[in-house]
N, C-alpha and C positions, 0 to 999 in steps of 0.2 A: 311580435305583432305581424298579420298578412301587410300585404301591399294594397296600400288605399284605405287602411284601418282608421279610425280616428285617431289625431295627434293626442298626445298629449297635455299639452298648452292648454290652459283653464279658455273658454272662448268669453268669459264673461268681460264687458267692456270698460271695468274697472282697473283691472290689473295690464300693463304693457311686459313685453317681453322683447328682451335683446335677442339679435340673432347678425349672424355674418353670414356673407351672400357670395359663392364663388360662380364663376360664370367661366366653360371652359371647354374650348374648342374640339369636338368631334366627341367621341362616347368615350365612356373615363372607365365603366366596367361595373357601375352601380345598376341595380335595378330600379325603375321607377317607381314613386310611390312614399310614401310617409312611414318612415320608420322608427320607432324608440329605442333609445340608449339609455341601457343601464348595466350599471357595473354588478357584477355576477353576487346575489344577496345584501343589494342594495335597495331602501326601503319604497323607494320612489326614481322613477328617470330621471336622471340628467338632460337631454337634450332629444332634440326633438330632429333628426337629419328626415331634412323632403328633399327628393330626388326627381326632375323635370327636365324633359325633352322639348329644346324650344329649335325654330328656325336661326340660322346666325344671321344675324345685321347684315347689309349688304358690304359695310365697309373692311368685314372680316372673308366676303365672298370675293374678291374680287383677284380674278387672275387675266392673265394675257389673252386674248382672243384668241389665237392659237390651240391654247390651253385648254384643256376640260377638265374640269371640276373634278376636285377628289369630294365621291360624297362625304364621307366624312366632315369634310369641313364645312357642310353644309348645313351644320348643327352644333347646338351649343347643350351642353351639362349644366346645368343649373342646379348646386347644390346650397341648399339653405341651411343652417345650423342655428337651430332656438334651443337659447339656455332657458330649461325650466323652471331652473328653481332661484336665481339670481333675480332678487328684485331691485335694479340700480335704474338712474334717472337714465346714466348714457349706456354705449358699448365701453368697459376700459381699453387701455390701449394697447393690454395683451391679448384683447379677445382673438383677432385674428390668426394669430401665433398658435393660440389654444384649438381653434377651431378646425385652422388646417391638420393639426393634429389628428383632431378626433378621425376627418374626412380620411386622413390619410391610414386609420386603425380601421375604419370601416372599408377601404379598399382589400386591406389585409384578409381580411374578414371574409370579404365577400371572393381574393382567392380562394379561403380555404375551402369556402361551400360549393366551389366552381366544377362542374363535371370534368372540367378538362385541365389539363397542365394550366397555369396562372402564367407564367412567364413573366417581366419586367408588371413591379406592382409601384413604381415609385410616383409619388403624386405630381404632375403635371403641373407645369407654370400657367397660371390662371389669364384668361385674357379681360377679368372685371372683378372688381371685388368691392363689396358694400356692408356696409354697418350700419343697424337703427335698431329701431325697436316697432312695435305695434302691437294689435287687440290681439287676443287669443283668432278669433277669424282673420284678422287680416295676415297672421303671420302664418297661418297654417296656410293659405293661397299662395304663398310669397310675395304677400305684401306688406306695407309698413306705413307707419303714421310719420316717421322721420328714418329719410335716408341721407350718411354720405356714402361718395365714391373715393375708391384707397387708392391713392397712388402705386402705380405698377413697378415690381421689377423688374431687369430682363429678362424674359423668357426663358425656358429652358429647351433644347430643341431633341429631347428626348422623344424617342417614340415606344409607344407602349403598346400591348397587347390587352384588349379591353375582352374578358372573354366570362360572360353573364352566368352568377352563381346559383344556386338553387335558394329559391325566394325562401321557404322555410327554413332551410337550414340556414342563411343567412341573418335570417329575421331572428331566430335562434340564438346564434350566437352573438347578436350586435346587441339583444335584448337580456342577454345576461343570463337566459336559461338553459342555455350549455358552455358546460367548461372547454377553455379552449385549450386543447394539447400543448404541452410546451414543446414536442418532439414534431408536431407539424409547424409551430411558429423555427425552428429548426431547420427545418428539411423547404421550408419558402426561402430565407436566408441560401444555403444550397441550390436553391433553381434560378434563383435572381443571380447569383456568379458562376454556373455553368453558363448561362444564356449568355452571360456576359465577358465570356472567355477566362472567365479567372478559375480555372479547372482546377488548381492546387487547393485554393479558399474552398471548393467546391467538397472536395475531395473530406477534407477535415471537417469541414461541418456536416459533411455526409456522416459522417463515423458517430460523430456528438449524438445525431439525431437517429439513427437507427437503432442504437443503441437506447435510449432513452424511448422510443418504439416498442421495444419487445416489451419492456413493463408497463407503459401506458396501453398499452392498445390490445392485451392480455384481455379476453371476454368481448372484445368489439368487436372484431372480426372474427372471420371463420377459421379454423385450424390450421389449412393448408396456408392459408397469407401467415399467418405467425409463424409457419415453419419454414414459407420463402423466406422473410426476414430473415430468420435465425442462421439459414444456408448464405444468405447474402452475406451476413455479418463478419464472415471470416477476411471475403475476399476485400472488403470496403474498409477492413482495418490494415491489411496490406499497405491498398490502394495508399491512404490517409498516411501509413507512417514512409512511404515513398514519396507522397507529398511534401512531408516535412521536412525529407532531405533532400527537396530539392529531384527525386528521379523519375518521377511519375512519366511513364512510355506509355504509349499509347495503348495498349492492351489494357493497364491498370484504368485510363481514361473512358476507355468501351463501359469497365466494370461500374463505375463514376455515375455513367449516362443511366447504362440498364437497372441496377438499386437505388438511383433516385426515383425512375417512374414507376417503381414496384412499391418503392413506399409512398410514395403520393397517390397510388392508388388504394394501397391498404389504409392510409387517412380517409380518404372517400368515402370508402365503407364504414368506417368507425363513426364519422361524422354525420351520416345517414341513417345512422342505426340498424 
């Protein structure tokens, strides 16, 4: 579905729909806009994720005089999640649990459609969270007929790289009408622990995922990317089994870096068609 499509959610004033409400300081890496979740030949969506750029309260603005504002924080992610097809009086009391989920597969997600490296994809500690239900309109607005507010937990003080996918190809694959690689859910695992200094973990899951590359992505891309691959693949199995024992020097680490962004970019292509 585009961005700004209509929801999902029936709008007729009969039926109420549950949904969970996270509210989350500075941009989170989603595109704005209304998007449909459905599991990949499934007959109907599941969920209804709206994505909204709001101002932050002033009580989350507030720094030293001294100080100048990081914009970032001068804004809140507001993402909603309506379940479509649950018809219950409340929210249960795993919905939030379930929800952040979803939120946190649609970040995924919207790495993968991302023109540039994704970096740190891990969902961010929320600064509001809410549960209720409302009309098919009220909930596509992100509003509700009955709201609580969730009690918070600490924070996380992660910082992440919020870097905005390509609306189709996201829309795409959150909508179920592209399969998603298992060799690029692979090779994100791999950029999330180089970023992260875990060069060994890196290393090894580099191998998994290249390797599972050259058969997935056979006909996606253009010839020469399937044949970098295949020229990579020697030196990243090295790499990977100097990993394992422990001796990975930094030459093997160079190797690490350069066949990760050759295959995150050979996904690109694939993903783009």
């Amino acid at each position: 579905m585009r961005r700004g499509a209509a929801a999902a959610a029936d709008s007729s004033p009969q039926r109420k729909f549950g949904f969970v409400q996270f509210d989350f300081a500075g941009p989170l890496g989603l595109p704005e806009g209304r998007w449909v979740v459905r599991d990949s030949g499934a007959p109907s969506p599941s969920h209804v994720l709206i994505v909204d750029q709001l101002a932050a309260p002033a009580k989350l603005r507030r720094k030293k005089v001294e100080q100048a504002p990081d914009p970032a924080e001068l804004q809140i992610t507001r993402v909603t999640v309506i379940d479509t097809l649950s018809e219950l009086p409340d929210t249960p009391p795993s919905a939030v649990t379930d929800a952040a989920a979803l939120v946190q597969r649609a970040l995924t997600l919207a790495a993968l459609a991302s023109p540039l490296s994704p970096g740190a994809i891990e969902l961010p500690s929320p600064v509001g969270i809410r549960t209720g239900f409302g009309s098919g309109a009220e909930v596509a607005d992100s509003g509700w007929s009955e709201v609580s507010e969730v009690p918070l937990t600490a924070p996380s003080r992660r910082r992440r790289r919020a870097a905005q996918p390509n609306e189709e190809t996201f829309s795409a694959l959150l909508g179920g009408r592209v399969g998603i690689p298992v060799s690029a859910l692979i090779t994100l695992r791999a950029r999330r622990d180089l970023d992260s200094g875990r060069i060994r973990e890196a290393a090894i899951q580099l191998e998994a995922a290249i390797n599972t590359a050259r058969t997935e992505l056979g006909g996606l891309v253009p010839p020469d990317s399937l044949e970098s691959l295949v020229a990579h693949a020697v030196a990243v199995a090295a790499a990977a089994e100097a990993a394992r024992a422990g001796d990975l020097d930094p030459e093997g680490e160079e190797v690490v870096a350069t066949a990760l962004a050759r295959l995150e970019t050979a996904q690109r292509q694939a993903l783009r068609g």
